[in-house]
mmCIF file of the N, C-alpha and C atoms, coordinates in Angstrom:
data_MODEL
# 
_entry.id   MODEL 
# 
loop_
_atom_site.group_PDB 
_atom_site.id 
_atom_site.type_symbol 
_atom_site.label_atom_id 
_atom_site.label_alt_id 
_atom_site.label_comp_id 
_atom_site.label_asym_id 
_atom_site.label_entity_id 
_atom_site.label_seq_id 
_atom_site.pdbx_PDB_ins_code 
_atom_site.Cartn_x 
_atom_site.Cartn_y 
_atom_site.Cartn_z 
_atom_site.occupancy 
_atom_site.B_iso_or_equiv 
_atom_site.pdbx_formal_charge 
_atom_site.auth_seq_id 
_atom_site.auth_comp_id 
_atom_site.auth_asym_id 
_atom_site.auth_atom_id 
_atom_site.pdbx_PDB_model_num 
ATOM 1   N N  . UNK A 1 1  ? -13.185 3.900   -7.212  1.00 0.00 ? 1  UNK A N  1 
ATOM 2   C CA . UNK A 1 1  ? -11.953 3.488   -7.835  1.00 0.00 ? 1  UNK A CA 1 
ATOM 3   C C  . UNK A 1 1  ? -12.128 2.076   -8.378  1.00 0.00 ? 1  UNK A C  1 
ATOM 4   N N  . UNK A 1 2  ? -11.047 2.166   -9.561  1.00 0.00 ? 2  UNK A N  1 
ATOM 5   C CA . UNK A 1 2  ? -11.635 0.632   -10.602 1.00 0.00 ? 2  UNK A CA 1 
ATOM 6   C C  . UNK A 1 2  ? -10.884 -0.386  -9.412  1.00 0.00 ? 2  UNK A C  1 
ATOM 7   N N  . UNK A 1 3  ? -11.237 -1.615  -8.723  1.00 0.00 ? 3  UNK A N  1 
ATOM 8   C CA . UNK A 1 3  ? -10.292 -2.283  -8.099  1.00 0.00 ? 3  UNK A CA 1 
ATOM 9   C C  . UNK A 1 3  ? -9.214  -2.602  -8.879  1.00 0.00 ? 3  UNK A C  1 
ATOM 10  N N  . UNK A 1 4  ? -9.526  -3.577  -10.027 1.00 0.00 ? 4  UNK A N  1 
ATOM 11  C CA . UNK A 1 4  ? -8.705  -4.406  -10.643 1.00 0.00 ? 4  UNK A CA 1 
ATOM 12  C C  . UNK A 1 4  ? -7.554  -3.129  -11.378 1.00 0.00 ? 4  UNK A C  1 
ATOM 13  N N  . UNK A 1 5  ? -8.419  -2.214  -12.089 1.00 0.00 ? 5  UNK A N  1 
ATOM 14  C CA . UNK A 1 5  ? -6.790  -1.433  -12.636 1.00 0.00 ? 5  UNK A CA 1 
ATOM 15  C C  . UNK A 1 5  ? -5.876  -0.630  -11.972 1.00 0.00 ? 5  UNK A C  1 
ATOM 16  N N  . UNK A 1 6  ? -6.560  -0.624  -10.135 1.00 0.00 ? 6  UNK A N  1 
ATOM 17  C CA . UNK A 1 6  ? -5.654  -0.294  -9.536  1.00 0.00 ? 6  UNK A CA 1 
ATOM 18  C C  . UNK A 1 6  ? -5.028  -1.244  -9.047  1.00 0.00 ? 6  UNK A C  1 
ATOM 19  N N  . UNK A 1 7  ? -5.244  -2.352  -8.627  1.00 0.00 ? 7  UNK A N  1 
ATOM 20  C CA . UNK A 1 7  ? -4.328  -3.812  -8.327  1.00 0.00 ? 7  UNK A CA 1 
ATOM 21  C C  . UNK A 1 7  ? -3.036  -3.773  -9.570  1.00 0.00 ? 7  UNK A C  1 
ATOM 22  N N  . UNK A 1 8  ? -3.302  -3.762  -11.046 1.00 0.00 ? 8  UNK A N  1 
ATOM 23  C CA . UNK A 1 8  ? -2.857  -3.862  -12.273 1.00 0.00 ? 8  UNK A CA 1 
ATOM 24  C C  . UNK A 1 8  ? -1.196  -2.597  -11.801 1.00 0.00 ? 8  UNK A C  1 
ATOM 25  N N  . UNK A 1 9  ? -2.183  -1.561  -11.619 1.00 0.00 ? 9  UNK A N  1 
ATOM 26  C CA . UNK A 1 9  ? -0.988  -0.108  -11.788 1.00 0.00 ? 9  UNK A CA 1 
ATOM 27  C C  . UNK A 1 9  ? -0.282  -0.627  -10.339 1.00 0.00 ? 9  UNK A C  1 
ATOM 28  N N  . UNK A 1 10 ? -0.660  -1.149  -9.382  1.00 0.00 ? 10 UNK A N  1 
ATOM 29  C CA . UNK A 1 10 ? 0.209   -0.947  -8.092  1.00 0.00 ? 10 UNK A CA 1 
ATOM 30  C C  . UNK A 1 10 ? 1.340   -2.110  -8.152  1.00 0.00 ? 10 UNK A C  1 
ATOM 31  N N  . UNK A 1 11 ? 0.417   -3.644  -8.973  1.00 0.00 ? 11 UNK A N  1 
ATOM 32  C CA . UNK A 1 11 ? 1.721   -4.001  -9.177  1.00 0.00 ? 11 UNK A CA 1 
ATOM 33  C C  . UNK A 1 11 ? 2.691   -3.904  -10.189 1.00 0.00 ? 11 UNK A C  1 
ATOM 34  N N  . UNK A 1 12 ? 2.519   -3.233  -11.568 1.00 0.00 ? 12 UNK A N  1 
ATOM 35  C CA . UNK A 1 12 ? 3.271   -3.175  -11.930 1.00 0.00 ? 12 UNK A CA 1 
ATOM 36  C C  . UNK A 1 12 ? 4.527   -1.859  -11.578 1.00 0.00 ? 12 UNK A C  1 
ATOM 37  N N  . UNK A 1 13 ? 3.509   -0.593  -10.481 1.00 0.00 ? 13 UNK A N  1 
ATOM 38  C CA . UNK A 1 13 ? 4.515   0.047   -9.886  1.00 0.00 ? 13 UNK A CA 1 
ATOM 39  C C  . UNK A 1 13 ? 5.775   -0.546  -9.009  1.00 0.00 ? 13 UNK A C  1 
ATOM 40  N N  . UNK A 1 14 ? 5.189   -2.096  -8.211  1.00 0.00 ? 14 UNK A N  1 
ATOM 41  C CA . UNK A 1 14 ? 6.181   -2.393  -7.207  1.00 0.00 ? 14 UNK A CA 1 
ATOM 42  C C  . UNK A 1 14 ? 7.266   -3.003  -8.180  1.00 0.00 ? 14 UNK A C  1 
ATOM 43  N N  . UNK A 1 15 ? 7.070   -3.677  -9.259  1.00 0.00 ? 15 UNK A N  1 
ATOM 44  C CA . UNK A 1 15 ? 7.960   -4.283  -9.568  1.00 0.00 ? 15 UNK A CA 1 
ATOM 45  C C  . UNK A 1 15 ? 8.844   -3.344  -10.595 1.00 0.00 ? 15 UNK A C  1 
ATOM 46  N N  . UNK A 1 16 ? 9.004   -2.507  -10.509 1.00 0.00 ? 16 UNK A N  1 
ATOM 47  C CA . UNK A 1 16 ? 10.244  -1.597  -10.731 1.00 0.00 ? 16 UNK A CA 1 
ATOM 48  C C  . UNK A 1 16 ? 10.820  -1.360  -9.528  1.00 0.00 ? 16 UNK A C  1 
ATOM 49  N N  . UNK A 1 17 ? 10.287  -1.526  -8.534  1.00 0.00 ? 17 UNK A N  1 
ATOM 50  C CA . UNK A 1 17 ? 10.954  -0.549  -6.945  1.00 0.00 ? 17 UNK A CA 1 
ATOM 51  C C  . UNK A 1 17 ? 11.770  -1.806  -6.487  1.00 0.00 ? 17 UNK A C  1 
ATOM 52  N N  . UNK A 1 18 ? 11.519  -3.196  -6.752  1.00 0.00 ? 18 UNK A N  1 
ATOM 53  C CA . UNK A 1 18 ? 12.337  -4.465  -5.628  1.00 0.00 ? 18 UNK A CA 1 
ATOM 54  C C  . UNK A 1 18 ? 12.657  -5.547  -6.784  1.00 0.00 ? 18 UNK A C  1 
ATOM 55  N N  . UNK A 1 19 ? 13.310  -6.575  -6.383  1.00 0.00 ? 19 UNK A N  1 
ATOM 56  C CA . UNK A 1 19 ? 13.864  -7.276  -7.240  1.00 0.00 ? 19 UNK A CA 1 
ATOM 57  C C  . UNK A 1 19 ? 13.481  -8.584  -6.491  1.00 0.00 ? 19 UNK A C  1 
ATOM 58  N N  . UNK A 1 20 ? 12.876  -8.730  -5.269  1.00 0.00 ? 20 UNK A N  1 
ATOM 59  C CA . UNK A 1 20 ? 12.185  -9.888  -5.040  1.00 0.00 ? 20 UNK A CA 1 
ATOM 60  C C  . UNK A 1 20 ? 10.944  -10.686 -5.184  1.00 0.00 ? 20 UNK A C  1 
ATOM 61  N N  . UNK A 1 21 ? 11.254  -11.417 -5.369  1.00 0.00 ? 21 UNK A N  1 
ATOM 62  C CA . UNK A 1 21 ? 10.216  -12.625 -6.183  1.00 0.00 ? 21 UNK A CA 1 
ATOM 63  C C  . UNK A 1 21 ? 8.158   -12.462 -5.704  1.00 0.00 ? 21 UNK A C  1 
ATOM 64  N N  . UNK A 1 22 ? 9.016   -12.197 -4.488  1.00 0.00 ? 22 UNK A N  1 
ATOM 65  C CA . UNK A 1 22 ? 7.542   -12.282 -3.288  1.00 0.00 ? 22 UNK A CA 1 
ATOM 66  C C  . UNK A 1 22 ? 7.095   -10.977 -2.699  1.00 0.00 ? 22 UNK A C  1 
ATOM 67  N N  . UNK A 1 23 ? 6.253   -10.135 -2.376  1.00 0.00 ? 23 UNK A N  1 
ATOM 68  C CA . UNK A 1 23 ? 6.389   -9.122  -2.165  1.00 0.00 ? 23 UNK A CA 1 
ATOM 69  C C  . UNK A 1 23 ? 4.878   -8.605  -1.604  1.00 0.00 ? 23 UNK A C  1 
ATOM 70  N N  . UNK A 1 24 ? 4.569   -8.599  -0.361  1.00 0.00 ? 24 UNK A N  1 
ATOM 71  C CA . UNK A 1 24 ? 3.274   -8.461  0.607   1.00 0.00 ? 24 UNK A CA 1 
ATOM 72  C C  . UNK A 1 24 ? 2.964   -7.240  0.169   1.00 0.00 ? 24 UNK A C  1 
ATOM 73  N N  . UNK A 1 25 ? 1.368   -6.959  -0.093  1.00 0.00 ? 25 UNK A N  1 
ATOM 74  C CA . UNK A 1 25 ? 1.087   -5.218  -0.173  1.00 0.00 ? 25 UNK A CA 1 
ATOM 75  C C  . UNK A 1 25 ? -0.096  -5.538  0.970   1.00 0.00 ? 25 UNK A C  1 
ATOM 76  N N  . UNK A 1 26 ? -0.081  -4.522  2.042   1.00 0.00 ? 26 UNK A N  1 
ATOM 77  C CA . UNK A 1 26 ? -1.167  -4.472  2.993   1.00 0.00 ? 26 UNK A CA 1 
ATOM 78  C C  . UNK A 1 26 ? -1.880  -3.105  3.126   1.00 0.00 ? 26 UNK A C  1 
ATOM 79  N N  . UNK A 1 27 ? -3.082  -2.838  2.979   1.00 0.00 ? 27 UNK A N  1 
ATOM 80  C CA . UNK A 1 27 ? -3.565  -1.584  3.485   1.00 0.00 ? 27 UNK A CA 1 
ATOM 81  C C  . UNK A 1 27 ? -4.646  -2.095  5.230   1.00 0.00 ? 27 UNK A C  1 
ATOM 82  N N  . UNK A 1 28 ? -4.658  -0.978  5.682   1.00 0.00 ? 28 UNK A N  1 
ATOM 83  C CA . UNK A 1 28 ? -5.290  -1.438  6.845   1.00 0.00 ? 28 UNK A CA 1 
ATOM 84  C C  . UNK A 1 28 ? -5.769  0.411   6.935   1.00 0.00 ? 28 UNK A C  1 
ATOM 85  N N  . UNK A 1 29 ? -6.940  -0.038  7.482   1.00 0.00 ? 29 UNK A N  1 
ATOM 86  C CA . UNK A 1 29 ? -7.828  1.812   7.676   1.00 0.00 ? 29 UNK A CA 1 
ATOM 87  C C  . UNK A 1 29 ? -7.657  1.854   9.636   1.00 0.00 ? 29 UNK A C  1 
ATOM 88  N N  . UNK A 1 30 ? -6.638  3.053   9.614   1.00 0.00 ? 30 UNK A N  1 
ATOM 89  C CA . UNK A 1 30 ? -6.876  3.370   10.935  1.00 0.00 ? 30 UNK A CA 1 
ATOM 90  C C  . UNK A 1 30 ? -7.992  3.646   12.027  1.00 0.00 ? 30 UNK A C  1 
ATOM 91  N N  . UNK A 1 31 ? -8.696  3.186   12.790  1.00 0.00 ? 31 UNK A N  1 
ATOM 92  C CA . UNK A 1 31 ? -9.635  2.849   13.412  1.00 0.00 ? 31 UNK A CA 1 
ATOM 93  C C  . UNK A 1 31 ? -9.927  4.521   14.181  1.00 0.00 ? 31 UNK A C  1 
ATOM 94  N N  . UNK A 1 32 ? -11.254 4.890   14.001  1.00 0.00 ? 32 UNK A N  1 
ATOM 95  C CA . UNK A 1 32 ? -11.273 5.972   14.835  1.00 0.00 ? 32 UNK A CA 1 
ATOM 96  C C  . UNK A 1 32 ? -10.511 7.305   14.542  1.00 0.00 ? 32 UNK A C  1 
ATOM 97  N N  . UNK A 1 33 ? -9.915  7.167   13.422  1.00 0.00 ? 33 UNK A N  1 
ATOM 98  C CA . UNK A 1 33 ? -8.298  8.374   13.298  1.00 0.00 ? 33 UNK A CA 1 
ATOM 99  C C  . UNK A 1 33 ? -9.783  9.048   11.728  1.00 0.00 ? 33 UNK A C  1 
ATOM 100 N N  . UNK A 1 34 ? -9.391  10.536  11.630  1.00 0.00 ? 34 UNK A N  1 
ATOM 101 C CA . UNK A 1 34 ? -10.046 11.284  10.934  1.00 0.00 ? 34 UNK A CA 1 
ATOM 102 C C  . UNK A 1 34 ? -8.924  12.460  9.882   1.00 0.00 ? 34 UNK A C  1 
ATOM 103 N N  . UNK A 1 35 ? -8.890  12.509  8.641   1.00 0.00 ? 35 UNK A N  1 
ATOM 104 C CA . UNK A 1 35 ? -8.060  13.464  8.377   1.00 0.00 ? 35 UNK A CA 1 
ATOM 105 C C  . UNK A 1 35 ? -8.202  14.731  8.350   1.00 0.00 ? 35 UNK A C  1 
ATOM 106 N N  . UNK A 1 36 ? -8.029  15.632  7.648   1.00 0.00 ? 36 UNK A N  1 
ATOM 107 C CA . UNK A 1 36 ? -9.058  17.395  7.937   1.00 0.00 ? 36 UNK A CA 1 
ATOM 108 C C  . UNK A 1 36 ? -10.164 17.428  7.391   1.00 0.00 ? 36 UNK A C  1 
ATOM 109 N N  . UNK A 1 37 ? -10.031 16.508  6.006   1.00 0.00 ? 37 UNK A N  1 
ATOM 110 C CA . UNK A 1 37 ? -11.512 16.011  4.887   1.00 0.00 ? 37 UNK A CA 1 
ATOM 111 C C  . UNK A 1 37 ? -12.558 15.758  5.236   1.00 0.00 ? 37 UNK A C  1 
ATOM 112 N N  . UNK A 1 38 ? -12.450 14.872  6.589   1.00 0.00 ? 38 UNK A N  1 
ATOM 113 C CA . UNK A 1 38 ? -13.564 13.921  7.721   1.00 0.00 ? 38 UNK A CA 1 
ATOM 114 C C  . UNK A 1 38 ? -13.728 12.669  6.829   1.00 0.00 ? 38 UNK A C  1 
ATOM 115 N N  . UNK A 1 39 ? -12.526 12.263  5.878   1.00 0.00 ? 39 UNK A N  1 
ATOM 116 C CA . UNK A 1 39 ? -12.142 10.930  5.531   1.00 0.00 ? 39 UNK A CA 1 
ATOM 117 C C  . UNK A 1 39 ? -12.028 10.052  6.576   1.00 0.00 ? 39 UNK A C  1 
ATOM 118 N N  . UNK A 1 40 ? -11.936 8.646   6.029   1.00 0.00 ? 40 UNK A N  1 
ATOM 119 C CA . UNK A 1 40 ? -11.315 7.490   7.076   1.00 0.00 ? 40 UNK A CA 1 
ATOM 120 C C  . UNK A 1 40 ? -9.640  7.948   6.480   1.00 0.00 ? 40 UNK A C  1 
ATOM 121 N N  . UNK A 1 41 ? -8.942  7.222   7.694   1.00 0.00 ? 41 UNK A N  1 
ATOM 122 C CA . UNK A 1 41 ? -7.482  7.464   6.776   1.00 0.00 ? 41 UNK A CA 1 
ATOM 123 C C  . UNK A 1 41 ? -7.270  6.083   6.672   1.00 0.00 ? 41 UNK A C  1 
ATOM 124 N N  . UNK A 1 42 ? -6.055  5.911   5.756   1.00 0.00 ? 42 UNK A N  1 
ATOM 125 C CA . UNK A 1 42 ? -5.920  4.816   5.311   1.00 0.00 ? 42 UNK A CA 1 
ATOM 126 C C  . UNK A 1 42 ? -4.238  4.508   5.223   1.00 0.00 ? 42 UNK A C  1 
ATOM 127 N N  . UNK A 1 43 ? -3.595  3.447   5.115   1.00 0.00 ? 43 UNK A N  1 
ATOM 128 C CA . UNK A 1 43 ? -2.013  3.574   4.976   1.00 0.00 ? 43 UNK A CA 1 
ATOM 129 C C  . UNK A 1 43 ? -1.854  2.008   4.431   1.00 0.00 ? 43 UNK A C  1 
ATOM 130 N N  . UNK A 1 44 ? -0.671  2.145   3.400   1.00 0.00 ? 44 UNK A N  1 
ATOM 131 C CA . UNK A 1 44 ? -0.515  0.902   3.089   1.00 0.00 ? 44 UNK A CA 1 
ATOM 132 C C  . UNK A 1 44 ? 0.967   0.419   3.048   1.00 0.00 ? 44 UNK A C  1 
ATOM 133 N N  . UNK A 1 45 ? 1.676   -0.662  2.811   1.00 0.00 ? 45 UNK A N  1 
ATOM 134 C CA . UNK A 1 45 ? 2.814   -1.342  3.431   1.00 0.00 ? 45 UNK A CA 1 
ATOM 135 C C  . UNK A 1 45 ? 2.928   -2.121  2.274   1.00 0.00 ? 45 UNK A C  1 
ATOM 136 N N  . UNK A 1 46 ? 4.499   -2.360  1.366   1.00 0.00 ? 46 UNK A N  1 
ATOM 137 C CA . UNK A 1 46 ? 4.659   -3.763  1.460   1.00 0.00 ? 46 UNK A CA 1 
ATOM 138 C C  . UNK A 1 46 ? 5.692   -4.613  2.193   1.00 0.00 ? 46 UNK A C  1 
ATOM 139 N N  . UNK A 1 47 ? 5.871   -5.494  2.130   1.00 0.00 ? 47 UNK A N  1 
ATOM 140 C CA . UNK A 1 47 ? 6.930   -6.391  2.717   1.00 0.00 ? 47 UNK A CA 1 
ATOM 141 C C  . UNK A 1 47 ? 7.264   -7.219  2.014   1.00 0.00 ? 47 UNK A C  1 
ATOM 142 N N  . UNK A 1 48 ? 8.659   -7.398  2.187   1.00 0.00 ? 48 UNK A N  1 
ATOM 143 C CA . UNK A 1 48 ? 9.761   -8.515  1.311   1.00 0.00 ? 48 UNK A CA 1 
ATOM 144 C C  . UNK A 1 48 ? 9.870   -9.736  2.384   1.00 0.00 ? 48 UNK A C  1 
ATOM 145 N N  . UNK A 1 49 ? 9.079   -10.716 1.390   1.00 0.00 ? 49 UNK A N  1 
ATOM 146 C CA . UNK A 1 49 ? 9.119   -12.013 2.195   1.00 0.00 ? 49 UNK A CA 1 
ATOM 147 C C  . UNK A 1 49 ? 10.676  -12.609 2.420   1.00 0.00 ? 49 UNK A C  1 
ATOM 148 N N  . UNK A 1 50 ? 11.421  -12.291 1.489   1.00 0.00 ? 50 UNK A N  1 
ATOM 149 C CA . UNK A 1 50 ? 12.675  -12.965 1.540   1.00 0.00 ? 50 UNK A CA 1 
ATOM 150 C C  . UNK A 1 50 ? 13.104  -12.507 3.079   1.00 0.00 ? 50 UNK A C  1 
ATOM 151 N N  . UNK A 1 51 ? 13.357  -11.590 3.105   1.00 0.00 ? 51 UNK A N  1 
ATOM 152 C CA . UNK A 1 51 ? 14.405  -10.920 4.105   1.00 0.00 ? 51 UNK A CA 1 
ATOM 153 C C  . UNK A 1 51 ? 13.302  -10.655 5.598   1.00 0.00 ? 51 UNK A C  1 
ATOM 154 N N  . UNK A 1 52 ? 12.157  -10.064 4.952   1.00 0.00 ? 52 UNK A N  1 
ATOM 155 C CA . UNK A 1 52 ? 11.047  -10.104 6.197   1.00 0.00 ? 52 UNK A CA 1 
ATOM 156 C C  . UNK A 1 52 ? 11.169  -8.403  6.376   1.00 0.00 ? 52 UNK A C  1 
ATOM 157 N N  . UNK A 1 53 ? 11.848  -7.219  5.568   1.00 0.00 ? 53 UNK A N  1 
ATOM 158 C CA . UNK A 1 53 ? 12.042  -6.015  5.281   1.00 0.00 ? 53 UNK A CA 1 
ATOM 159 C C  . UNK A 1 53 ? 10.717  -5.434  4.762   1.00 0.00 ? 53 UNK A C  1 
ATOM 160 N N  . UNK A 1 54 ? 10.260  -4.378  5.520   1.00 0.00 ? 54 UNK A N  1 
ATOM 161 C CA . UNK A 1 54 ? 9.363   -3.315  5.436   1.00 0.00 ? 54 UNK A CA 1 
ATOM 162 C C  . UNK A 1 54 ? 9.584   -2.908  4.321   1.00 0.00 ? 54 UNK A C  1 
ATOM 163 N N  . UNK A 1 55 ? 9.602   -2.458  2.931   1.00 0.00 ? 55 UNK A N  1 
ATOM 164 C CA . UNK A 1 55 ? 10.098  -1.890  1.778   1.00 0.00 ? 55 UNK A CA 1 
ATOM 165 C C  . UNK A 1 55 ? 9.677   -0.669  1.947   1.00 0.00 ? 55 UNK A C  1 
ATOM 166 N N  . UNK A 1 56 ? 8.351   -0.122  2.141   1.00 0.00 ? 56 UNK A N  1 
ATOM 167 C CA . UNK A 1 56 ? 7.780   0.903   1.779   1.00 0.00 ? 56 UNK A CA 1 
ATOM 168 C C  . UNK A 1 56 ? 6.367   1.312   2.641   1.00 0.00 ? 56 UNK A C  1 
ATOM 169 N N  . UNK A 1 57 ? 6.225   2.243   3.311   1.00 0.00 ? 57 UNK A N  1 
ATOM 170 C CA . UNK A 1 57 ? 4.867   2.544   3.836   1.00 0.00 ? 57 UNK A CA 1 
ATOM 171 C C  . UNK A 1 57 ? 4.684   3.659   3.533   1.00 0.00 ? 57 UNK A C  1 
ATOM 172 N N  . UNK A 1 58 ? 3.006   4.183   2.868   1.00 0.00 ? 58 UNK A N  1 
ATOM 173 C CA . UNK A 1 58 ? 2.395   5.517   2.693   1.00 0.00 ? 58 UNK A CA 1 
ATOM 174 C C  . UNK A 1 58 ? 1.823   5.486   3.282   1.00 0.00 ? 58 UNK A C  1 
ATOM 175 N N  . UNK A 1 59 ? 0.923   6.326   4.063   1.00 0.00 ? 59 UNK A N  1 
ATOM 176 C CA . UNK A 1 59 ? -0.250  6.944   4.136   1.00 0.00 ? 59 UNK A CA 1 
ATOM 177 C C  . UNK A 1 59 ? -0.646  7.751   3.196   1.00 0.00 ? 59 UNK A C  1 
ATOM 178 N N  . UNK A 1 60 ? -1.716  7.821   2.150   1.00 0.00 ? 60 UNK A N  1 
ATOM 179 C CA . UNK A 1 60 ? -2.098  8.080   0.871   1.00 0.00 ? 60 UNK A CA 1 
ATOM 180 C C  . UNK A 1 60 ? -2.719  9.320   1.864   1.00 0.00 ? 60 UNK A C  1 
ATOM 181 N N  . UNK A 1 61 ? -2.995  10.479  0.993   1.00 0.00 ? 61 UNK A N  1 
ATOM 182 C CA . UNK A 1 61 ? -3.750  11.659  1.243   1.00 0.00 ? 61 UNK A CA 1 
ATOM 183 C C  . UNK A 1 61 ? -5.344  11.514  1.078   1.00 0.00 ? 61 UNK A C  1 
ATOM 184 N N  . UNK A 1 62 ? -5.440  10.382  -0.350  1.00 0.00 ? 62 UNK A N  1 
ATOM 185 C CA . UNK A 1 62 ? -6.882  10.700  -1.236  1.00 0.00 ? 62 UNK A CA 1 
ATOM 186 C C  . UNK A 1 62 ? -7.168  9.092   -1.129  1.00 0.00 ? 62 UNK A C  1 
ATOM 187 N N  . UNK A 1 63 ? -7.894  8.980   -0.178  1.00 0.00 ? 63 UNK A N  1 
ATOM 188 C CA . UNK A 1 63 ? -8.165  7.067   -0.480  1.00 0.00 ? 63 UNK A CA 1 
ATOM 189 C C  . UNK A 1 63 ? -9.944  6.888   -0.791  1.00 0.00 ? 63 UNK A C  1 
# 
């Protein structure tokens, strides 16, 4: 996966979804955890610095 044009598409996805200024995106790969694929799994988060609000968490299927 291209990094940068997925950095590009994810933020310009968040900034239709929130209206705050600041806005955390975290992925973190679950340690030891396997999906049916025999992938790593993976899940990602952002957070609204203003308020300190979870906005959104996936666990992606295809990482």
């Amino acid at each position: 996966m291209d990094a940068e044009a997925f950095d590009e598409a994810l933020g310009a996805w968040m900034q239709t979804q929130v209206d705050s200024r600041i806005v955390a995106i975290d992925g973190k790969e679950v340690r030891g955890a396997k999906n049916g694929g025999a992938d790593r799994v993976h899940f990602m988060a952002a957070l609204d610095h203003d308020t300190g609000t979870v906005i959104g968490q996936v666990l992606p299927s295809v990482v």
